[in-house]
C-alpha positions in Angstrom: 77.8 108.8 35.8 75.7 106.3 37.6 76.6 103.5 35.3 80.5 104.3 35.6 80.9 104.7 39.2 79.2 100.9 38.9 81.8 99.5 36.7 84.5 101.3 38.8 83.1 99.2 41.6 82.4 96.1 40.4 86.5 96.9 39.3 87.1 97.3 42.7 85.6 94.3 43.9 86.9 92.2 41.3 90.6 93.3 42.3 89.5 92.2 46.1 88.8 89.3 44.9 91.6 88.3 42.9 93.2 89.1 46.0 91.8 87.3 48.3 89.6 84.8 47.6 92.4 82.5 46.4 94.3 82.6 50.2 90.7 82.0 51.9 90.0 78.7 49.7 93.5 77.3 50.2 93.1 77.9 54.2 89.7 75.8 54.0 91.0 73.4 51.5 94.2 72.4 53.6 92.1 72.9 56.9 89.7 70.1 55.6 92.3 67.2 54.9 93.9 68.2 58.0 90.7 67.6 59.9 89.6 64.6 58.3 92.6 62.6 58.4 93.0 63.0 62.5 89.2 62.6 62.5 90.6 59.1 61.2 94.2 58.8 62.6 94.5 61.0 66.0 96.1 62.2 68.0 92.1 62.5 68.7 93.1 65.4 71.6 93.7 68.0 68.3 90.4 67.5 67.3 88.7 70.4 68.9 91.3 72.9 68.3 91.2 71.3 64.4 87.4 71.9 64.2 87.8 75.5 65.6 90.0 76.1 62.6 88.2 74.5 60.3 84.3 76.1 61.4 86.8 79.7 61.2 87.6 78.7 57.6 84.4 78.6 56.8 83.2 81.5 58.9 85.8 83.3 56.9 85.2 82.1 52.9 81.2 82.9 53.8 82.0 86.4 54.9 84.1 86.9 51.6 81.3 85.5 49.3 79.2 88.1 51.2 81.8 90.7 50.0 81.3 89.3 46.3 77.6 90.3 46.6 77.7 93.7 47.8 76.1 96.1 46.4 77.1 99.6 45.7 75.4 102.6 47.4 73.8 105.6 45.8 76.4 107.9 47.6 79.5 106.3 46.1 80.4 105.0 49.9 81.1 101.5 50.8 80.5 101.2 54.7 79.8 97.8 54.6 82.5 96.4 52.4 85.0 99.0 54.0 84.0 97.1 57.9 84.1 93.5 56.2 87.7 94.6 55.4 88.9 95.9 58.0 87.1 94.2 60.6 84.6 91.3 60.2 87.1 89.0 58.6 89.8 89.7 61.2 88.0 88.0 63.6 88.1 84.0 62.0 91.5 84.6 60.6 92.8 85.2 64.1 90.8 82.4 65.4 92.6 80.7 62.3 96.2 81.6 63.1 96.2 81.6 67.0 94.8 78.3 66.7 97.2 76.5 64.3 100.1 78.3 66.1 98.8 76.8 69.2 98.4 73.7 67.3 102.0 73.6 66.5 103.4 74.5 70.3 101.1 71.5 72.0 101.4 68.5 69.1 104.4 69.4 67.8 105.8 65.7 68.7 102.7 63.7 68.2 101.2 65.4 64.9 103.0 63.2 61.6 104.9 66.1 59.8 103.1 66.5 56.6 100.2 67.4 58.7 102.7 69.9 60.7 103.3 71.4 57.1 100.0 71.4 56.1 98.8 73.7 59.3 102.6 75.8 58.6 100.7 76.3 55.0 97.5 77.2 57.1 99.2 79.8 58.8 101.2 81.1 55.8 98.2 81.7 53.9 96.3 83.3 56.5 99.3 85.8 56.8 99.2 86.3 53.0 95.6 87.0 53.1 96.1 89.5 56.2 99.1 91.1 53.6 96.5 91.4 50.9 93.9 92.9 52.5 96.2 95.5 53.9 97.3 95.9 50.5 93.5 97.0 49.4 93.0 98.8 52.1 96.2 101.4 51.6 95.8 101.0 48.0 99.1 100.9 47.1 101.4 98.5 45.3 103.6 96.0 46.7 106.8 97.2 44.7 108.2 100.4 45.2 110.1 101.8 42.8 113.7 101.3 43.5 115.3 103.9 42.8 113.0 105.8 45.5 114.5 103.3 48.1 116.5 104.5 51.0 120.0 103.4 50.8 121.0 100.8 54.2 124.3 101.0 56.2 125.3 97.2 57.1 126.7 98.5 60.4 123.4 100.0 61.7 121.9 96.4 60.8 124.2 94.7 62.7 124.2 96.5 66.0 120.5 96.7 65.9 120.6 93.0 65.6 122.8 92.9 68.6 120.7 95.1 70.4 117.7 92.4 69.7 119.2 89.5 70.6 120.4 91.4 73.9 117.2 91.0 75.7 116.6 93.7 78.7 116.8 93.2 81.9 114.6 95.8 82.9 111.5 94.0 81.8 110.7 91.1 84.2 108.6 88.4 83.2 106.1 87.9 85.9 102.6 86.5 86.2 99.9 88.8 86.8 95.8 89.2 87.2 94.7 89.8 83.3 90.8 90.4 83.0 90.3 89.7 78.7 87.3 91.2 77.4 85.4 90.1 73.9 82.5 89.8 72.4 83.7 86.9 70.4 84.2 84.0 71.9 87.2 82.3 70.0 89.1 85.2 70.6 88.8 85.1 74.2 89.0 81.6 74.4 92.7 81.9 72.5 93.7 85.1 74.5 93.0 83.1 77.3 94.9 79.7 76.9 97.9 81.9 75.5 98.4 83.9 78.9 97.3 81.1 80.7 100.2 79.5 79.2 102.6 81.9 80.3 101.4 81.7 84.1 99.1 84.4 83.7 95.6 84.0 85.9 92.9 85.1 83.6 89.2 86.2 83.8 87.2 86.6 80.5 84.4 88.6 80.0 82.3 89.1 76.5 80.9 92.5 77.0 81.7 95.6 78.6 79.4 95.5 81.0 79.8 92.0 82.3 84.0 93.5 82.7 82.3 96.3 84.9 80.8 93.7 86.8 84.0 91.6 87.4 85.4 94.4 88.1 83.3 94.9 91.5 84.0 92.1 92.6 87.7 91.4 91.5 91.3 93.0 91.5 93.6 92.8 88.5 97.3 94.0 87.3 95.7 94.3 83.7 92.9 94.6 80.7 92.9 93.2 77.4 89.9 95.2 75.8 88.6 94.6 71.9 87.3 98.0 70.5 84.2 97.0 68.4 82.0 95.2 70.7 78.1 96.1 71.1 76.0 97.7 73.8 79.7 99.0 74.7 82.5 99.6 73.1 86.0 99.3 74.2 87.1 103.0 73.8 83.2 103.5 76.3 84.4 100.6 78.5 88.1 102.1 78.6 86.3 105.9 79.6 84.0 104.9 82.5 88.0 102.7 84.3 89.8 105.7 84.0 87.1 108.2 85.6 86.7 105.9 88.5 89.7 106.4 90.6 89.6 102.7 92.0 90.2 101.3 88.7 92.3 104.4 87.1 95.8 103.0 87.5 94.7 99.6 85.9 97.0 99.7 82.7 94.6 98.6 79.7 95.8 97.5 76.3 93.4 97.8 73.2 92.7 94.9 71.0 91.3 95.8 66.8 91.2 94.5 64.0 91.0 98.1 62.4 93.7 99.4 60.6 92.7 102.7 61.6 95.1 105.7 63.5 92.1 107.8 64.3 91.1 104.6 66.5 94.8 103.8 67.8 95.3 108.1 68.4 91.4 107.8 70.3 92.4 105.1 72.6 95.9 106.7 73.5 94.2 110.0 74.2 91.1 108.0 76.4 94.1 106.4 78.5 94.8 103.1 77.0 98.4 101.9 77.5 99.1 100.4 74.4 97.0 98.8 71.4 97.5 95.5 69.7 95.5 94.6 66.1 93.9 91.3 65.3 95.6 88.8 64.7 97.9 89.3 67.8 101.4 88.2 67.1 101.8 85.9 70.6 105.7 86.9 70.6 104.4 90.7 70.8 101.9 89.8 72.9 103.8 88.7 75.7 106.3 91.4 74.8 103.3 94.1 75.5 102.1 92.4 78.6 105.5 92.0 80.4 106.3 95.7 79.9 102.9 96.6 80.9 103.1 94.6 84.0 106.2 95.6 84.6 105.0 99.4 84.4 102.4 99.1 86.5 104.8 97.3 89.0 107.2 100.6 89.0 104.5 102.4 89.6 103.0 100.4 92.5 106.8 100.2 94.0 106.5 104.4 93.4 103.8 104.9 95.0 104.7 103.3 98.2 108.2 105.0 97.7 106.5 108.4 98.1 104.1 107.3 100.5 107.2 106.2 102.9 108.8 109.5 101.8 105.3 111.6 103.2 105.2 109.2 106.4 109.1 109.6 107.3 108.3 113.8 106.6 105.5 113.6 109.0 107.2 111.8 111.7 110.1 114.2 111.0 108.2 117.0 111.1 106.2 115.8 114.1 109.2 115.3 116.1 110.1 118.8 115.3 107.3 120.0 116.5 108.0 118.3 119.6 111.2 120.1 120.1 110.6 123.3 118.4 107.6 125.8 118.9 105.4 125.7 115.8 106.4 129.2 115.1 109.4 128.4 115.0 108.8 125.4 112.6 107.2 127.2 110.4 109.8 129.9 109.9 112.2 127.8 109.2 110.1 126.0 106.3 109.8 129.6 105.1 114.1 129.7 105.1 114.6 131.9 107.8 118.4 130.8 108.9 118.8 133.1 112.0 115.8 132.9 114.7 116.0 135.3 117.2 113.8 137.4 119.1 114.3 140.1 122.2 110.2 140.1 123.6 109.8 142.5 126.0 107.5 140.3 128.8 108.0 136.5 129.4 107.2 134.7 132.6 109.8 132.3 133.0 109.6 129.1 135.2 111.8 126.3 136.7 110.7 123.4 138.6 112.9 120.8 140.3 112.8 117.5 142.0 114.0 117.9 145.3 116.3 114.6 146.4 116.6 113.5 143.2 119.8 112.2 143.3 119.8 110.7 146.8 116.6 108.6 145.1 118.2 108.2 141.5 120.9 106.5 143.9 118.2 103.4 145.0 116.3 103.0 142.2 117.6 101.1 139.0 118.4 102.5 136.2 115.5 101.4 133.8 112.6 102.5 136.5 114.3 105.6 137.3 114.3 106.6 133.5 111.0 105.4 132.6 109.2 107.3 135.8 111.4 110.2 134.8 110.1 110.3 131.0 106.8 109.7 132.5 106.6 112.6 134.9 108.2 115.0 132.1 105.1 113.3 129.9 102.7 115.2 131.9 104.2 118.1 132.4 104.7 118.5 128.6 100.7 117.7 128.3 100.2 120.3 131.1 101.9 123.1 129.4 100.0 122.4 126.3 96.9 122.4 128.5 97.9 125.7 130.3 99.5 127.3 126.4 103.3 127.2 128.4 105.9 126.9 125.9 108.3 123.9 126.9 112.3 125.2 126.7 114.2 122.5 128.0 115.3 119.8 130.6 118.0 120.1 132.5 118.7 116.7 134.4 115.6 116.3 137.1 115.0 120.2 135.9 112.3 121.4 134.2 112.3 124.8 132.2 109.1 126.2 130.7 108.2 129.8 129.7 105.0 131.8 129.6 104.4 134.6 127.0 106.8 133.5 123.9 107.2 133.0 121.1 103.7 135.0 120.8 103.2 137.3 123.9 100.0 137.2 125.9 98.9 139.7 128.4 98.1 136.8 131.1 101.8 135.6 130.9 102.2 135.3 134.6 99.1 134.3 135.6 98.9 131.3 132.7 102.3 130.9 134.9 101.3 130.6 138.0 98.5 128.4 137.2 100.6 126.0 135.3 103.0 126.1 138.1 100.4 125.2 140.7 99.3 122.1 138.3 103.1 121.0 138.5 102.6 120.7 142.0 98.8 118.8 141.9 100.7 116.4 139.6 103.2 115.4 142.1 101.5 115.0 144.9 100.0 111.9 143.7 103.9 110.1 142.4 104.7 107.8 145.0 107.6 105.7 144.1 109.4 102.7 146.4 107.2 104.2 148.9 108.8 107.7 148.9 106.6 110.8 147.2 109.0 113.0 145.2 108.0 116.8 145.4 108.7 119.8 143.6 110.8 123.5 144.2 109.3 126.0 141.4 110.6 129.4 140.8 109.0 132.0 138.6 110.5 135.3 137.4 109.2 137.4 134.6 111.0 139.9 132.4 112.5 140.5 129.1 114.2 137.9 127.7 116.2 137.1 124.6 115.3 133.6 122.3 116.3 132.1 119.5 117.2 128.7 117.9 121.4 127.8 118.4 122.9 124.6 117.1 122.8 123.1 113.9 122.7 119.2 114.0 121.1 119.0 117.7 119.7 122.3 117.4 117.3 124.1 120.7 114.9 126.7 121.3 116.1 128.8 123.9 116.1 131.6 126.0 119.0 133.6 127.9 119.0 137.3 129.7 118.9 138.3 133.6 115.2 137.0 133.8 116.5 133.7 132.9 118.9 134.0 136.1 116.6 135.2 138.5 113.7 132.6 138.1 116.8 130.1 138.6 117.7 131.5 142.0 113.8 132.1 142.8 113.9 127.7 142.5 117.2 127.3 143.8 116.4 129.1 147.1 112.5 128.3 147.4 111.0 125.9 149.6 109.8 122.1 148.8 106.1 121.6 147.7 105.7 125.8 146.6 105.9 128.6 144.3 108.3 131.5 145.1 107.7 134.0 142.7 109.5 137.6 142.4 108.1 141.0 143.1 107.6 141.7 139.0 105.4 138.4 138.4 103.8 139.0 141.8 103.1 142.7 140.2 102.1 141.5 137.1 99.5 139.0 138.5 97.0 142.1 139.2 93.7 141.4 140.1 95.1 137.3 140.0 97.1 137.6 142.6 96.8 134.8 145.2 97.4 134.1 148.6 101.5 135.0 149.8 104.2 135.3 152.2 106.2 138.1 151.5 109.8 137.7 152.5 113.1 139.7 151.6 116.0 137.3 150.6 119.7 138.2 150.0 120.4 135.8 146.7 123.6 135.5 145.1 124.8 136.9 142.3 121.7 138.9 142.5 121.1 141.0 146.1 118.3 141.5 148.0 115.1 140.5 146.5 111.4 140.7 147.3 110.0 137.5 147.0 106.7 135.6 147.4 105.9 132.1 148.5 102.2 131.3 147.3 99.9 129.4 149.7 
C-alpha cells in the first residue's frame, strides 16, 4: 500500500511538472536576454523594473524545484505541495506579470520591439503557467466533451457586448485614500505604483499590525488587505476594523493567491467588500476600486442625507413644541386627528399693553417688532417658569392659561403668581424714555380646548370663562391684577391682599371683582 500510494505520487508530481516547469524556464530564459541586452543598450531607466522580473523568475523556478523534491507524507496528505500551489508561487508570478505589464505602459516608445515581444511572451507564459496550475489544482481536463456543451444564442452575445462597451455612468472614477497592506514587498510596491498611477494616494504597510498603527494616526476611503500574512492575517486584521466602530464603514477588499471559496465565503461573512486573487488583473482592479469608492461615497452622501433628515425633524418638531403643548404633540404622533377636551377648572389669563398703539405710532417699525418679540420672549420663559400653558397672542395681547392640558389643583394661584411676574417684568421696559405697563385679567372656570386648523393649525380654548377673564383685562386698571370672585374663591388659604368692587360689565352683568395690591 505504502509503496503504491508513492508511485501515485511521484505520478502526481511528475504531471506537475510536465505542467509547469516548462512555462517557469521560458519566463527566466526570455527574462535573462531581456535583462542583459538593456543592461548593454538602455533605456537604462527599465533596469530596475527588469531586475525585479528577472530576481521573480528565479524566485519562482527555485520554488518549483522545491516542489520536485517533496516528499510524500505518511498520511497520504500533501500540505506543503498543496500551499506551494496555490500560494507560494503566486507571489513572484504576480511580481512577474505586474511588472512587465507596467513595463509595457511606461517604455512602450523607447523599448526596440523585439524586446516589447519578448516581455508580451513574458507575460503570456506567466498566464499559461497561472492556467496550468489551476488546471492541477481542479484536476480536471482542459477539453470538455462537446457534446456536453451548452448551445450559445448569437443575439445574447451581442447585446452583452453592447452592454460592455456601454460603460456606466453610475461608477465615477475618483481618487481616493487607499491604505495597501503586504507582507511581500514587491506586491506592495506594484499595488502601489498602479493606484498611484490612477491618482490614487497610497500608504503601504507589510503587516497587520503596522496597518493598525497607520490606522491611528491616518483616515482612508479604502484597504487592500492580502490574506496569508504572519503574526496576522488578513481575515484577523479585517475582524479587529469592523468591531471598532471608527474604522467599521472603511470598505476593505481581500487580496489571495488561494484558489479557495471557503477563504473568499470567510472574508464575505468577516465583512470584506470584495476579494481579488493574485495576480490582480489591473483592468479589474481599478474596476473593484472605483465601485468600491464609489460605494462608500453613496454611503457617506447617505448618511448626511439622514442626518439632515433627523436635524430638519428636530427643528420641526421643536418648533412644534413651541406652538403646541407637548401633550398635544405627542397625541398627535400617536394619530389622534380630533383634539379636544372640556376640563372642568382652568384659570385663564390676559394681559395687555396699555398705549400700545399710541407708542407703536412713534416708534419704527423694526424696534417696535423686535422689543415686542422680546417682551413676549420673557413672558414665554415665565410661564414655563411658573408651568402656565402659553395659548396665543393677540396683537400687543397676551393669552395664557393655568390648569390645562393636565389640571392642577393650584391653577389659580400658579395664576396669580405668574400674573404678578408679568407685572415685575415690566416695570423695568423703558423704551424712548416711556415705561410700557400692563392691564391683566384673570377668570377661572370650565373651558373647552382643542387644536383647529390644519396648515396653520392652534391650541386653543373657547367657553364663557374665556369671555369673562377678557372683560376682567378690558375693564381693569393699568399696572394690576383684577381677578373674579371664582379665582379669588379658588385662591383659599393664597389669597392676597384686595379691593373688592362690584362692576356692571357688558355682555356679562354685574360682577364681583378684585383688584390685587
Amino acid at each position: 500500500m505504502a509503496q503504491s500510494r508513492d508511485i501515485g505520487h511521484r505520478m502526481y508530481i511528475a504531471r506537475i511538472a510536465q505542467n509547469i516547469v516548462d512555462p517557469a524556464q521560458a519566463i527566466l530564459g526570455y527574462q535573462e536576454l531581456i535583462t542583459e541586452e538593456v543592461r548593454d543598450a538602455g533605456p537604462s531607466d527599465a533596469l530596475p523594473d527588469l531586475e525585479r522580473i528577472l530576481s521573480a523568475a528565479r524566485e519562482l523556478n527555485t520554488l518549483i524545484k522545491r516542489l520536485l523534491d517533496i516528499e510524500m507524507p505518511e498520511n497520504g496528505d500533501a500540505p506543503s505541495l498543496d500551499r506551494l500551489l496555490r500560494h507560494d508561487l503566486r507571489t513572484p508570478m504576480n511580481a512577474i506579470l505586474g511588472y512587465s505589464e507596467m513595463l509595457i505602459e511606461d517604455f512602450a516608445d523607447t523599448l526596440p520591439a523585439r524586446l516589447l515581444e519578448d516581455v508580451s511572451k513574458v507575460i503570456r507564459e506567466s498566464r499559461n503557467l497561472l492556467a496550468q496550475i489551476d488546471e492541477t489544482l481542479d484536476g480536471s481536463p482542459p477539453d470538455v466533451d462537446q457534446e456536453f456543451q451548452p448551445k450559445f444564442d448569437g443575439t445574447i452575445a451581442a447585446d452583452l457586448a453592447r452592454t460592455m462597451a456601454t460603460r456606466s455612468s453610475a461608477v465615477t472614477e475618483r481618487a481616493g485614500r487607499i491604505l495597501v497592506v503586504d507582507d511581500t514587498a514587491s506586491n506592495r510596491d506594484l499595488l502601489s505604483r498602479r493606484l498611484r498611477r490612477d491618482g490614487h494616494t497610497v500608504v503601504a504597510a507589510s503587516s497587520g499590525e503596522e496597518a493598525l498603527r497607520i490606522f491611528d494616526q491616518q483616515e482612508f476611503d479604502l484597504v487592500l488587505a492580502d490574506v496569508l500574512m504572519p503574526d496576522m492575517n488578513g481575515i484577523e486584521l479585517l475582524g479587529q476594523l469592523k468591531s471598532d466602530g471608527h474604522f467599521r464603514e472603511i470598505p476593505v477588499v481581500m487580496i489571495s493567491g488561494l484558489k479557495d471559496d471557503d477563504a473568499v465565503a470567510r472574508c464575505i461573512e468577516a465583512g470584506a467588500e470584495d476579494y481579488l486573487r493574485k495576480p490582480i488583473n489591473p483592468v479589474l482592479l481599478k474596476a473593484r476600486i472605483a465601485a468600491c469608492l464609489e460605494r462608500r461615497r453613496w454611503r457617506t452622501r447617505e448618511k448626511q442625507y439622514l442626518a439632515q433628515i433627523e436635524f430638519e425633524k428636530e427643528r420641526a418638531n421643536a418648533l412644534l413644541h413651541a406652538i403646541l403643548p407637548k401633550q398635544v404633540v405627542k397625541r398627535l404622533a400617536d394619530g389622534e386627528e380630533v383634539i379636544a377636551d372640556r376640563i372642568d377648572m382652568v384659570t385663564i389669563i390676559f394681559a395687555d399693553i396699555v398705549n400700545f398703539t399710541e407708542f407703536a405710532s412713534r416708534t419704527p417699525a423694526a424696534a417696535l417688532v423686535r422689543r415686542l418679540g422680546d417682551l413676549f420672549s420673557r413672558f414665554d420663559e415665565l410661564a414655563d417658569q411658573y408651568g402656565i400653558e402659553k395659548i396665543k397672542t393677540i396683537g400687543d395681547a397676551y393669552m395664557a392659561a393655568s390648569g390645562l392640558p393636565d389640571s392642577r389643583v393650584d391653577h389659580a394661584v400658579a395664576g396669580v403668581a405668574f400674573a404678578k411676574a408679568l407685572l415685575a417684568e415690566m416695570s423695568g421696559g423703558v423704551d424712548d424714555g416711556s415705561a410700557l405697563s400692563l392691564r391683566i385679567g384673570i377668570h377661572s372656570g370650565p373651558v373647552i380646548a382643542g387644536l383647529i386648523g390644519r396648515k396653520r393649525f392652534g391650541y386653543d380654548v373657547w367657553g364663557h370663562t374665556v369671555n369673562v377673564a377678557s372683560r376682567m383685562e378690558s375693564c381693569g386698571v393699568p399696572g394690576q391684577i383684577q381677578i373674579s370672585q371664582t379665582t379669588f374663591d379658588a385662591l383659599g388659604e393664597g389669597r392676597l391682599p384686595a379691593r373688592r368692587e362690584i362692576m356692571n360689565i357688558r355682555g356679562i352683568g354685574r360682577c364681583t371683582t378684585y383688584l390685587l395690591e
